[in-house]
N, C-alpha and C positions, 0 to 999 in steps of 0.2 A: 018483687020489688028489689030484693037483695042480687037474686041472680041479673036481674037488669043494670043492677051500678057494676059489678063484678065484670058482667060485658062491657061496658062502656072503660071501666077503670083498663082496663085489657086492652080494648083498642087503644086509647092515650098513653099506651105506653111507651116510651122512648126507648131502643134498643143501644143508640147511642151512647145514650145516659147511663144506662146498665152496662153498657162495654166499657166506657169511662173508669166508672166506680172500680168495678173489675179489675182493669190496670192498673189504677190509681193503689187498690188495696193489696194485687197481687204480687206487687212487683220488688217485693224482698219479705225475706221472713219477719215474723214478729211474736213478741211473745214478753210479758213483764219481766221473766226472767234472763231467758236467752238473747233477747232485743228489744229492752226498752225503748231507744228514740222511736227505734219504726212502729213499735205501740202505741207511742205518745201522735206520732204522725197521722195513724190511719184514725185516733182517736178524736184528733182535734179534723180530720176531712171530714170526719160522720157528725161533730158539731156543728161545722160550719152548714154544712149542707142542710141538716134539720132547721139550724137557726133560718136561711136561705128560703127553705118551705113553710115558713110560720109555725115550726114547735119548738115548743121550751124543753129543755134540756137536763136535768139535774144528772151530775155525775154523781155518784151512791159509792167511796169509796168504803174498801172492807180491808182486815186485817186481821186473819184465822191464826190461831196457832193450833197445833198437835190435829191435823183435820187427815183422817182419812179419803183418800182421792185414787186416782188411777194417774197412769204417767201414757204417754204416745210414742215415745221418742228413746232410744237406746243407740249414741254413738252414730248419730245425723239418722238412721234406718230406723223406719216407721215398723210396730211391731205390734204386737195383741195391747189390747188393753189391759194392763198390771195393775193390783192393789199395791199401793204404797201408803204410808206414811209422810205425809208433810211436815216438819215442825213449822213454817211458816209460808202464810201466804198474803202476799199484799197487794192489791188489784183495786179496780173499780170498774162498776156493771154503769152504764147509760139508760137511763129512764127517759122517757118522751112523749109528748100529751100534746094535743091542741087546746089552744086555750077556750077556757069554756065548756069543756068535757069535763072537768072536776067531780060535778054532783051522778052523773050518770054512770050505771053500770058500762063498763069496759069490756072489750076484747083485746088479749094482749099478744103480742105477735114476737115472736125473737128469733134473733139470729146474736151466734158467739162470734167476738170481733178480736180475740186471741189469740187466730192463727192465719198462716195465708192455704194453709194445703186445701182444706175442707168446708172455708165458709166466707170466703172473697164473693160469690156470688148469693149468698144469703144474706148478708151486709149489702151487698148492693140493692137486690129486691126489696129490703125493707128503705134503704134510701128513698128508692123508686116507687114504694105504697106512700112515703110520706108525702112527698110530692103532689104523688095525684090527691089526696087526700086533704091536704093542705089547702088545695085548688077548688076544694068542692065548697058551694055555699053554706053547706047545711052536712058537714061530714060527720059520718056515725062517729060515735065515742073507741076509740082507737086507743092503745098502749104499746108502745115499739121499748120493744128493750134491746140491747145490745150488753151481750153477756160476757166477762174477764175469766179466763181460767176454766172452763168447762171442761178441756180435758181432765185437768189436775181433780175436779170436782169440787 
């Protein structure tokens, strides 16, 4: 039964849709700290879009101080992942549910919406499962999250 909606969800998938998102997400850096507008940007496309699909949304802001993390980033050149020290971090992770899912056990699905290098197309696919999902009469109990700051940790 599972493998059967899996196929069907597969077939209905819009390539477009995911080429869109793609664009739409990859097309300048972003990042709370180094680019906030384009964070706030690809932020409020990934709202609209859920709202657009029939989920509710809750943004989950946070604000860590003294958090040990890892960094990506050394003078624009991508490099190993480093422990660091944060004294601060201020973000917000996206939560997303169909309504009516509440009481039931969930599956929860993520994608980090913090950068454009390594997960423009993981933000996309999970657009693209809300969708089809959204669409369905009777859709299994589903959790999308979209993650702030996962490199940093």
């Amino acid at each position: 039964m599972v493998l059967a909606l899996v196929r069907e969800l597969n077939r209905r998938a819009d390539p477009r849709r995911l080429r869109h998102d793609v664009e739409f997400l990859a097309d300048r850096p972003r990042s709370r700290t180094r680019a906030p507008e384009a964070m706030l940007r690809a932020e409020a496309h990934v709202m609209r879009e859920l709202a657009a699909a029939g989920w509710r949304t809750e943004r989950q802001p946070f604000d860590v101080r003294w958090r040990l993390g890892g960094t990506d980033r050394q003078n624009e050149q991508a490099i190993a992942l480093q422990l660091r020290l944060h004294t601060r971090l201020t973000g917000a992770n996206l939560v997303a549910g169909l309504p009516g899912a509440d009481d039931r056990p969930t599956v929860v699905v993520g994608a980090h919406l913090d950068t454009v290098d390594d997960n423009a197309s993981g933000v996309a696919a999970l657009l693209e499962i809300a969708r089809l999902l959204g669409g369905l009469p009777q859709p299994p109990a589903v959790t999308l999250l979209f993650f702030d700051m996962e490199e940093l940790g």
